[in-house]
N, C-alpha and C positions, 0 to 999 in steps of 0.2 A: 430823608433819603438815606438809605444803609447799603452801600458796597463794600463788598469785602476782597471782591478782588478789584483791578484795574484792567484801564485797557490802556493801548498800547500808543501813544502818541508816533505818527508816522506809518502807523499799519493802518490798511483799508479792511473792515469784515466784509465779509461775504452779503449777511444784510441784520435785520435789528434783530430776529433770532436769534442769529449768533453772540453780537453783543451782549442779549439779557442773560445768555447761559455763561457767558464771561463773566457778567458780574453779581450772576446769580440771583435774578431777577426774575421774577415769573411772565412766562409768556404768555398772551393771549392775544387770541387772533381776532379780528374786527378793526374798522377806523377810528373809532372812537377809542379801542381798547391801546392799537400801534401808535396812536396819535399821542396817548396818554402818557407812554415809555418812554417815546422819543424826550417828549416835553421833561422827563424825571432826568436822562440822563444828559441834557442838555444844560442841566444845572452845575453838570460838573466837567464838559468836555465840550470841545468846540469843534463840529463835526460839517465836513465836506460830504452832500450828495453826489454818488455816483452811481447810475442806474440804479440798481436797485441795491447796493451796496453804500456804506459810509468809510470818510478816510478821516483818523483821527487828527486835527493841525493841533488842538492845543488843549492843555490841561489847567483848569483854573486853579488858582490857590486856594479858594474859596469859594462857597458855592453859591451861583450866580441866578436872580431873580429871569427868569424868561419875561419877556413883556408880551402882554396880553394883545399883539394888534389889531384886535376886532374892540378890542374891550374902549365905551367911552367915545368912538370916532366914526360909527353907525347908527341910524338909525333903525334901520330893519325896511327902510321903505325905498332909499335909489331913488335912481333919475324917474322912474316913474310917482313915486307918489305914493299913494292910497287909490290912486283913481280906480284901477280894476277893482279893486275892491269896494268902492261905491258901485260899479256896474253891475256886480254879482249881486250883493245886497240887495240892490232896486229888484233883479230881477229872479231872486228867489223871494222875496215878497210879493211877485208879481205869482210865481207858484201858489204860495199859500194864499190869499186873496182868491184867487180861482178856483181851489179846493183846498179847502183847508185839512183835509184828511191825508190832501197828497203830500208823503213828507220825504219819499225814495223816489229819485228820477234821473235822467241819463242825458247826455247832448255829446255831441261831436266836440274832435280836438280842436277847433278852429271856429271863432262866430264868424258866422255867413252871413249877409244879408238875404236870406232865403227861408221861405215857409216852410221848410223842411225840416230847418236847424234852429237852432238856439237864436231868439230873436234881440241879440247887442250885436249891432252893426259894427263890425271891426274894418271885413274884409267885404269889398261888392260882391255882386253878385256873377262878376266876369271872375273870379278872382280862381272859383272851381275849373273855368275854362283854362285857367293859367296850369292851373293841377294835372288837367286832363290832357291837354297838349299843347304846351307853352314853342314848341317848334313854331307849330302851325300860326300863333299871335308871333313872335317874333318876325316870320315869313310879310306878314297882313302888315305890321308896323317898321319895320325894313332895320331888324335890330339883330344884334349878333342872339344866335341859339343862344350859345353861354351866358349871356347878361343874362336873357329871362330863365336860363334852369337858376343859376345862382342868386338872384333877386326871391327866386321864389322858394329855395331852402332856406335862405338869409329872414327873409319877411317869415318863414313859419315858423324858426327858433325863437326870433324874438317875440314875436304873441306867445307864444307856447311856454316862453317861461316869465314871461309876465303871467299870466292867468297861474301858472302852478303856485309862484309864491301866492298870488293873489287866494288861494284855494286854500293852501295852505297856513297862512294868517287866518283866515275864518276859522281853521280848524284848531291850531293854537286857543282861540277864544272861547272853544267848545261851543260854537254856531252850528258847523257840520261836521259830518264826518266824511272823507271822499279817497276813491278809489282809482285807479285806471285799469280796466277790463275792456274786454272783448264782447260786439256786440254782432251777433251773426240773424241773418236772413237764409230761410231755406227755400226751394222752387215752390213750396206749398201756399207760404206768404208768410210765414209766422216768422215774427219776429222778437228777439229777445236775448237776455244778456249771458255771455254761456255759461257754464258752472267750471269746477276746477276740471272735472274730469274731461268735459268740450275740451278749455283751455289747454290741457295738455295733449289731446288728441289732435288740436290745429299746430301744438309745437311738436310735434312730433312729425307729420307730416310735411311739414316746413322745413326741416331738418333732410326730413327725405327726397323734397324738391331742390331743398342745395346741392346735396349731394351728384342728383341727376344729373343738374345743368351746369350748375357751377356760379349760379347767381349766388353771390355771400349779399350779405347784411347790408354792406355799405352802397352796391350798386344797389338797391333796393330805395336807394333814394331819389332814382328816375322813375318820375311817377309812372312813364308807358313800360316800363321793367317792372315796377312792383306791381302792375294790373297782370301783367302778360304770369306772372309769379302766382298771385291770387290762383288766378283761375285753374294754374294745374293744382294747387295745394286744396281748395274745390271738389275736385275732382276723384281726388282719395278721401274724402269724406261722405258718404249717401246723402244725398239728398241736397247738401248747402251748396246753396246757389252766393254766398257774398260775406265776408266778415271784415270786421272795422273797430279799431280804438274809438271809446269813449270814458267819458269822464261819468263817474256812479256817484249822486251825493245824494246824502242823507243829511236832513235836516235834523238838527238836535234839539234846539235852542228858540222855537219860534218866538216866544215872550220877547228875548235880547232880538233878534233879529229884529222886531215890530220896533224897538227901540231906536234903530237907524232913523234918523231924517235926511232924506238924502234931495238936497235943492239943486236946480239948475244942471240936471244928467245931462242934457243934451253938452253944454256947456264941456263939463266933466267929458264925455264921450270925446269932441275936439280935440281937447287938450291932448288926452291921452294916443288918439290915432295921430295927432301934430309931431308927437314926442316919436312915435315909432316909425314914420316918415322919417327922420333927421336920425333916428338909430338904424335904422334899413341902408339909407344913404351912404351915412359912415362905413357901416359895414360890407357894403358893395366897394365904396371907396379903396377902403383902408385890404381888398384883400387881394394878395399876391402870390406870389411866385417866385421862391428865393432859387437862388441858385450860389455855392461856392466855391470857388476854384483855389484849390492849395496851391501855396508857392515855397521853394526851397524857403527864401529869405523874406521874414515881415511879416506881417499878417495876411492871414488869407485876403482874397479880394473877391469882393460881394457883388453879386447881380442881382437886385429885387427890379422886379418886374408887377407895374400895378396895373393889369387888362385894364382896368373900367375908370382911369383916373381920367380919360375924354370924354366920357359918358353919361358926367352930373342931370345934364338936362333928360339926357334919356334916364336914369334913376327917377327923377323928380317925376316926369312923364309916367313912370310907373305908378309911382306914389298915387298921382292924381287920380287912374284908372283904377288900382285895387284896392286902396284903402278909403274905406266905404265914408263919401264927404270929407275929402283930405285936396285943397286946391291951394296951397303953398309952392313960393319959387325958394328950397333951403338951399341955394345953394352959396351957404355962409363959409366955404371951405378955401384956401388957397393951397391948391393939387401941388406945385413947387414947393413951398413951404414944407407939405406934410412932409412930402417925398424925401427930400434931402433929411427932415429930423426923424424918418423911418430907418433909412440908409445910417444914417450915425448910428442908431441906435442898436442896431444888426454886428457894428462894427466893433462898437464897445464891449457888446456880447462876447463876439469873437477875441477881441483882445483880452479881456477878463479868464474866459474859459483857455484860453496859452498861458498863462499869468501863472493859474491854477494847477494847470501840468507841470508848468516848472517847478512850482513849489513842492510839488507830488514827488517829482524825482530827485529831487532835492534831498526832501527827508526820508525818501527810503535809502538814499545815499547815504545819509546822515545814521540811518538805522543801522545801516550795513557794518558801515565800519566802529560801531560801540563794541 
């Protein structure tokens, strides 16, 4: 590493920009690329994030090994396993077996248990009903609205990124190759995957539906909001009656694919729905509602609020009903325990992050008067 200028121990930049033109470092823009810079000048200075700004605490004597923390303490597979990845395997074998010509095909973000969709049973077949209006089920099962919206964002992130890694380990191995595109229906009946120029002609309109009503992005996460949305964005397009994410994969690799032996799926399938039961759970469990109230003297004082931490059975009850053959009681948790080591942990934060301040003013003190 070659600096020829320095920076300034006690002074905050503006952000890593500024720093590389300080020490005359080429910039380039990307995560991989800012990540890269960070890590060079990290060897010679020990730097405090602040927003999107760094404040320099200290200047090494010598220049300092960063430690690799992914490196050696991963395996690339988590609490899940491989297991999705034996399920895709089975059942893109299951593809070529059927037609071996067919090697480009498409399925929905979510396995269904439904002859419509992708045939690995993740999620039942009520589980669309949860999508389409989980009020209406909460109303029939006498459960707060908010458990089942939250239940049912919580249960689709966690499939949703198990299947991507899962997706994307096959592609590492040059198995497949896969996309995420847009898969539109028109009032005609035709159906098919749209091209870039669709695809920007639905973001564009989309753009111009926010605009009108004021739906953004994030309320677009209630499914009866993101339908009542569809339909005007629809509506500025001729003729499309419906569009939908889906997953585009192309098989590369059939020879290696036929390679897999894959025993005891059913087995494998458990497991994997057992594990996402007990991640769904936690994650209804564990989510809350902080609140904090500053005080002249001491540390702030924290109000975390956990809605759903009376509600294990009702989570579990979910579990049973939407994950397709999932009939376990997880409820391995002690809700006091967590609570109080959640609470600490909020508190520590907060004291750290005052610690931090002080030190801040400290040495711009310290700066001042050199």
């Amino acid at each position: 590493m070659i600096i020829t200028n320095e920076l300034e121990v006690g002074k905050k930049y503006k952000d890593l920009k500024v720093m590389c033109e300080v020490l005359n470092l080429e910039y380039k823009d990307g995560t991989n690329c800012r990540n890269a810079l960070l890590k060079q000048i990290e060897t010679k200075y020990k730097l405090e994030k602040q927003g999107r700004g760094y404040l320099i605490l200290e200047k090494y004597t010598e220049f300092k090994e960063i430690e690799n923390k992914r490196k050696n303490n991963r395996t690339g597979k988590g609490k899940y396993k491989t297991l999705m990845d034996s399920l895709l395997i089975e059942y893109l074998q299951d593809v070529i077996n059927i037609n071996e010509y067919e090697h480009n095909f498409s399925f929905n973000e979510l396995f269904l248990q439904n002859d419509e969709l992708i045939n690995i049973p993740i999620f039942s077949s009520g589980y669309k009903d949860l999508i389409d209006s989980y009020e209406e089920i909460a109303m029939k099962l006498d459960m707060k609205d908010k458990l089942l919206d939250i239940y049912r964002e919580k249960s689709y992130i966690t499939v949703k990124q198990c299947l991507e890694s899962a997706l994307t380990r096959l592609k590492k191995q040059e198995i497949i190759n896969w996309r995420k595109c847009t898969k539109v229906k028109y009032y005609s009946g035709d159906i098919f995957i749209a091209d870039e120029d669709l695809e920007l002609e639905i973001k564009n309109a989309e753009q111009e539906v926010e605009q009108e009503t004021g739906i953004e992005f994030f309320k677009r996460r209630n499914p009866v909001i993101n339908k009542a949305f569809k339909i005007k964005v629809c509506k500025k397009i001729t003729s499309l009656s419906s569009y939908w994410k889906v997953y585009d994969i192309e098989i590369l690799d059939d020879e290696k694919l036929a390679k897999f032996e894959i025993d005891n799926i059913d087995e494998i399938r458990k497991e994997l729905v057992g594990i996402f039961g007990i991640s769904i759970r936690h994650a209804l469990v564990k989510h809350k509602y902080k609140f904090i109230k500053e005080v002249a003297i001491g540390i702030p004082r924290i109000e975390i609020i956990f809605p759903f931490k009376d509600e294990i059975w009702n989570v579990n009850k979910l579990n049973n009903m939407f994950l397709f053959d999932h009939n376990k009681d997880d409820s391995d948790i002690t809700i006091e325990k967590f609570e109080e080591e959640e609470i600490e942990k909020e508190k520590q934060k907060l004291k750290k992050e005052k610690e931090q301040r002080k030190l801040e003013r400290e040495l711009k003190k310290k700066n001042k008067n050199k």
